[in-house]
C-alpha positions in Angstrom: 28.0 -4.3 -0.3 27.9 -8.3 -1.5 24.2 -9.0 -2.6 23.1 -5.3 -3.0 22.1 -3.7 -6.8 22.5 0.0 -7.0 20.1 1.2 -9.9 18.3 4.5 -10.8 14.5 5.2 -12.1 12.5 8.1 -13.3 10.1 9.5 -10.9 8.1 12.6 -11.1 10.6 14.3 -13.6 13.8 12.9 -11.1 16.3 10.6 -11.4 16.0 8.9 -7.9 18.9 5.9 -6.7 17.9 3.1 -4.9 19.9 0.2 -3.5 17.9 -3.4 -3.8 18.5 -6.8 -2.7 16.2 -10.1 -2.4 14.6 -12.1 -5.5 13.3 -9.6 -8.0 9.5 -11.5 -7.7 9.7 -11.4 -3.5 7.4 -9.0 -1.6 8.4 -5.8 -1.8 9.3 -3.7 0.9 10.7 0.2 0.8 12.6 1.0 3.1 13.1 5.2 3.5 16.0 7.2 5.5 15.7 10.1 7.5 17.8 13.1 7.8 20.9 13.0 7.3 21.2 9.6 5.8 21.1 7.5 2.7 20.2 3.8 1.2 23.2 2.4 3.9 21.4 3.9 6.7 19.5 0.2 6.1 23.0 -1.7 5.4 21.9 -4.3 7.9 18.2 -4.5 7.3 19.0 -4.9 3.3 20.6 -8.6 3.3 18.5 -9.6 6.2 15.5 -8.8 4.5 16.4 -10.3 1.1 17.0 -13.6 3.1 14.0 -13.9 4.3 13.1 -14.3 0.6 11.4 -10.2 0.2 13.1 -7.8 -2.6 14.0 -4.8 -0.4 14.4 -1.4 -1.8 15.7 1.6 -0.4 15.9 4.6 -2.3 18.0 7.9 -1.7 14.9 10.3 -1.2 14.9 13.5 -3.6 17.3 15.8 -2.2 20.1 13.2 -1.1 23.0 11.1 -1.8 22.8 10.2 -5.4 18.9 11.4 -6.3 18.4 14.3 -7.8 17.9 17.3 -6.0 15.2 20.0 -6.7 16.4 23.9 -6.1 12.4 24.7 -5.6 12.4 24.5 -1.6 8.4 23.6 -2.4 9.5 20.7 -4.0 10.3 18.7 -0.4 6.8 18.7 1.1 5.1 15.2 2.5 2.6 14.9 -0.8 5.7 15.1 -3.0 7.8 12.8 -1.4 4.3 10.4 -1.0 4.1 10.6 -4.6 8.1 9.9 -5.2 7.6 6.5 -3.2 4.0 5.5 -5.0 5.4 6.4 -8.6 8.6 4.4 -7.9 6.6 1.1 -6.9 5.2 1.5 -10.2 8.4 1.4 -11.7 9.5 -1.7 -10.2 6.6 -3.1 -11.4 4.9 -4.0 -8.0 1.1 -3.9 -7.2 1.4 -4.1 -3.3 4.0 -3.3 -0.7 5.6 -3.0 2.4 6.8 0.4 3.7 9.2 1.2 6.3 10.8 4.4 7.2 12.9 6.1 10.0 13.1 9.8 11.2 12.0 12.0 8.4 11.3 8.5 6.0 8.7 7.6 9.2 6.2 10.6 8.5 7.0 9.4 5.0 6.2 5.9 5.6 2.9 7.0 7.6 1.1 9.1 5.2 1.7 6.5 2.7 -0.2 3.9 4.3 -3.2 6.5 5.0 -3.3 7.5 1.6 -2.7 4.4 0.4 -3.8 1.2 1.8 -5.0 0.0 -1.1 -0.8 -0.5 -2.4 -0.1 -0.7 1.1 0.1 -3.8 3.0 1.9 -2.8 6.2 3.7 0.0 7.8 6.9 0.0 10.0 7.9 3.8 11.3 11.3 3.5 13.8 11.6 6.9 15.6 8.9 9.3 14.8 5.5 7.9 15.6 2.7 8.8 13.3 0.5 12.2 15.0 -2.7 13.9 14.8 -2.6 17.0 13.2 -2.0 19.8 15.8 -4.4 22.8 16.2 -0.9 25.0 15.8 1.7 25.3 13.1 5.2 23.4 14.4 7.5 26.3 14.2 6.4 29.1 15.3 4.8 27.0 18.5 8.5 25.8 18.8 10.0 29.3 18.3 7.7 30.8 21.4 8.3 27.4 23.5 12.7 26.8 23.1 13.0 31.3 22.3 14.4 30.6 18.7 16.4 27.5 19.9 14.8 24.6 19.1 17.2 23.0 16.0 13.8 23.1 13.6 14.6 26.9 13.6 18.5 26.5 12.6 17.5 24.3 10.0 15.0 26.6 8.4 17.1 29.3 8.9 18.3 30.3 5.0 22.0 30.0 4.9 22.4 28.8 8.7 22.9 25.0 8.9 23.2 24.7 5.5 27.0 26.9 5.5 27.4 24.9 8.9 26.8 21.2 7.6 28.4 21.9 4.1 31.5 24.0 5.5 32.4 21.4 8.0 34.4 18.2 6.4 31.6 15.7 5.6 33.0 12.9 8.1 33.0 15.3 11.1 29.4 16.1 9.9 28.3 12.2 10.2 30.7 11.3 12.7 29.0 14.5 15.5 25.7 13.3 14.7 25.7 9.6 14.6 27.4 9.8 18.2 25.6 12.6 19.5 22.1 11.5 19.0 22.7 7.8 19.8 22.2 5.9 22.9 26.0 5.6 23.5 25.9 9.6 24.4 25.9 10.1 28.0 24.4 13.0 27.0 20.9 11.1 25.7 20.5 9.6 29.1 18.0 11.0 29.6 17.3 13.0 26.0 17.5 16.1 26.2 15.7 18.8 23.7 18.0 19.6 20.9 18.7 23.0 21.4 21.1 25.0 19.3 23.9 26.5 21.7 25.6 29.6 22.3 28.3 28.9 19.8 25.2 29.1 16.9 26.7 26.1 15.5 24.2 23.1 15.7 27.2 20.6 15.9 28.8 21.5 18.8 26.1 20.7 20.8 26.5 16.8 19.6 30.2 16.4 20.8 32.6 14.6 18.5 33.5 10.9 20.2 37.4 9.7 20.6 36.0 6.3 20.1 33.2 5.2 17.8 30.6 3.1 19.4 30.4 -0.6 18.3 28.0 -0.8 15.8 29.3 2.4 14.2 33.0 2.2 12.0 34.7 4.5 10.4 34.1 3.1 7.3 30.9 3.6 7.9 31.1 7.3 8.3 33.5 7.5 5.2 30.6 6.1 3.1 28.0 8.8 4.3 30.9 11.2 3.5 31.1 9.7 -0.1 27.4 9.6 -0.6 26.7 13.4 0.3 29.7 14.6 -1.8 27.4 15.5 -4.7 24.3 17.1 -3.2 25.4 18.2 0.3 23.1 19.0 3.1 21.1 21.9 1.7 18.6 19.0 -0.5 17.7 17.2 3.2 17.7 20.7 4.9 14.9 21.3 3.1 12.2 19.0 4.4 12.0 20.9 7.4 11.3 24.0 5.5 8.5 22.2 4.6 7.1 22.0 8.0 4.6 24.4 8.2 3.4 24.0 4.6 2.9 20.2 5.6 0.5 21.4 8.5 -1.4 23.5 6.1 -1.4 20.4 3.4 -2.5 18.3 6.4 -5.9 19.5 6.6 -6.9 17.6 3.6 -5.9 14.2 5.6 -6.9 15.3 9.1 -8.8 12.2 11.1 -8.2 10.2 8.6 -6.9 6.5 10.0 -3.9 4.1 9.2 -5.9 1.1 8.0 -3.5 -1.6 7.5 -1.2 -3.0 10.1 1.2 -0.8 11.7 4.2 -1.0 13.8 6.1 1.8 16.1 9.3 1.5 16.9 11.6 3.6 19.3 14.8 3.7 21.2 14.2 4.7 24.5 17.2 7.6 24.7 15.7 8.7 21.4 15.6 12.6 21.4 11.9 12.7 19.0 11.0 10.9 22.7 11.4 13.8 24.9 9.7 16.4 22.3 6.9 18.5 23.9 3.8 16.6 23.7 5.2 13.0 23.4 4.7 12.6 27.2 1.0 12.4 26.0 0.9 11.5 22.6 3.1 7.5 23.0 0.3 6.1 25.4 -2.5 7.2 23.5 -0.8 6.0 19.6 -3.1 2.7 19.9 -6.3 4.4 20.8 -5.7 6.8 18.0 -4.4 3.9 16.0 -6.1 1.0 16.1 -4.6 -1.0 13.4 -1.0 -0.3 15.7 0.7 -3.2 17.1 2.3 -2.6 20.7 5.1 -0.3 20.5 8.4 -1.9 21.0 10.8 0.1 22.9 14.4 -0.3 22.5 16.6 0.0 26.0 19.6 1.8 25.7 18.9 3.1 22.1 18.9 6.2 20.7 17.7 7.4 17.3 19.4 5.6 15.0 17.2 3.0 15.5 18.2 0.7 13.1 21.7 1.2 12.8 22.2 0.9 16.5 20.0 -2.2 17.1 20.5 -3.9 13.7 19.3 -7.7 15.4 16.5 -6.7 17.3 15.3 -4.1 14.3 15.4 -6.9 12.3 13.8 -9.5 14.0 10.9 -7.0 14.7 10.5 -6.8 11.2 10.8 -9.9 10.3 8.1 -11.2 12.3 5.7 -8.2 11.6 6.4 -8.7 7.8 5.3 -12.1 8.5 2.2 -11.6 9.4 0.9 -9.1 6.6 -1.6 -9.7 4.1 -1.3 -10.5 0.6 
């Protein structure tokens, strides 16, 4: 891409990639991907960013793309990948930043900021909103409420999506889910729950499009397919084996507030929209949140938030990275 650096730095005994763009002395902001994506899941956001005078980063997060990817499945829990975004701001030499982050990069993004408000300057999460710790663990209340079904489960599953996703041509991979859980699915109008069906093959239950939607190419999906061809699925397949352990971990941070400003994002045929629970949890996010700026809700959008509605995405940033403190 014209005006972005690829480079690597050592982090907590990785080698993690990043893509960067903007003057090296702009404000920094991070921007971190979700599952299953890369640094180009913010191909738009990069240049737009960097024009507005900020020096954008976005790193592939340990276990994708072209980062290095621990076998320990321990290794992928919320404190570590915390700790892989902190230590990496210390390598580019920063003292305060910006953080942004989408599906899995959101939780990310979130616990950041609580931990961290004193690098912090503001928070952006697009997708997943940021949630109180629950009274339950999330997969076994999942398990008892979709029978087994619910797509955490696959995932976790040892040798289940992991043979799936990496025995299926990489394209297909990106191709079933960039359609199937965007807004331009019939299908996510309204969401449904992502269940895994009778098949036991996660994918078939995300269709596979004769035509691309607009904002989506198939150069596009050739470039994911490039970007996974060294570590695979199995690296990104492991955050959600992390679930549980991060509802243990959580107990250490429970209560405690975001205290910088914050910013929730979501696409309103977004499938983390219809979980159980969110029917409560998205009016309340600014009484539990008081730092959180109105939620802006995306019509027609699914959850690739910012892939999907590069312009608005962008302006919304724009004018919320704007505002920030020093």
């Amino acid at each position: 891409m014209e005006g972005v650096e690829h480079h690597t730095a050592r982090v907590n005994g990785l080698t993690l990639h990043y893509a960067a763009a903007g003057p090296a002395d702009g404000p920094l902001v991070v921007l971190l991907h979700g599952f299953p994506e890369c640094w180009y899941s913010w191909r738009h956001q990069l240049p737009a960013l960097a024009a507005e005078g900020y020096r954008v980063v976005a790193p592939d997060q340990r276990g994708f793309a072209r980062s290095d990817a621990p076998e320990s499945v321990e290794a992928y829990s919320l404190p570590h990948l915390v700790g892989d975004v902190v230590a990496l701001v210390r390598e580019l030499g920063a003292q305060r930043f910006a953080v942004v982050g989408h599906d899995w990069g959101a939780p990310v993004a979130w616990l950041t900021a609580q931990l961290r408000p004193d690098l912090v300057r503001g928070v952006v999460g697009l997708s997943v909103p940021p949630q109180p710790r629950s009274d339950f663990a999330p997969l076994p209340a999942m398990d008892a409420m979709f029978d087994g079904r619910f797509y955490w489960t696959h995932f976790c599953r040892p040798g289940g999506a992991d043979a799936e996703f990496n025995g299926t041509p990489a394209d297909e991979v990106f191709r079933r889910f960039l359609y199937g859980a965007s807004g331009d699915n019939p299908l996510t109008d309204p969401p449904p729950q992502p269940l895994l069906p009778d098949s036991g093959r996660f994918l078939d239950s995300l269709g596979d499009p004769k035509e691309l939607p607009d904002w989506l190419t198939d150069s596009d999906i050739a470039t994911f397919a490039a970007e996974y061809a060294r570590n695979g699925f199995s690296g990104g397949l492991n955050w959600y084996r992390n679930l549980d352990r991060n509802w243990e971990l959580s107990a250490a941070w429970d209560g405690l507030p975001i205290q910088v400003p914050a910013l929730y994002v979501l696409g309103d045929r977004d499938l983390v929209g219809a979980f159980p629970g969110m029917d409560q949890l998205l009016p309340a996010l600014q009484v539990l949140n008081p730092t959180l700026r109105p939620t802006i809700t995306l019509p027609g959008c699914g959850h690739w938030t910012q892939q999907e509605r590069p312009t608005e995405v962008n302006a919304a940033l724009i004018d919320f990275l704007a505002t920030l403190p020093e």
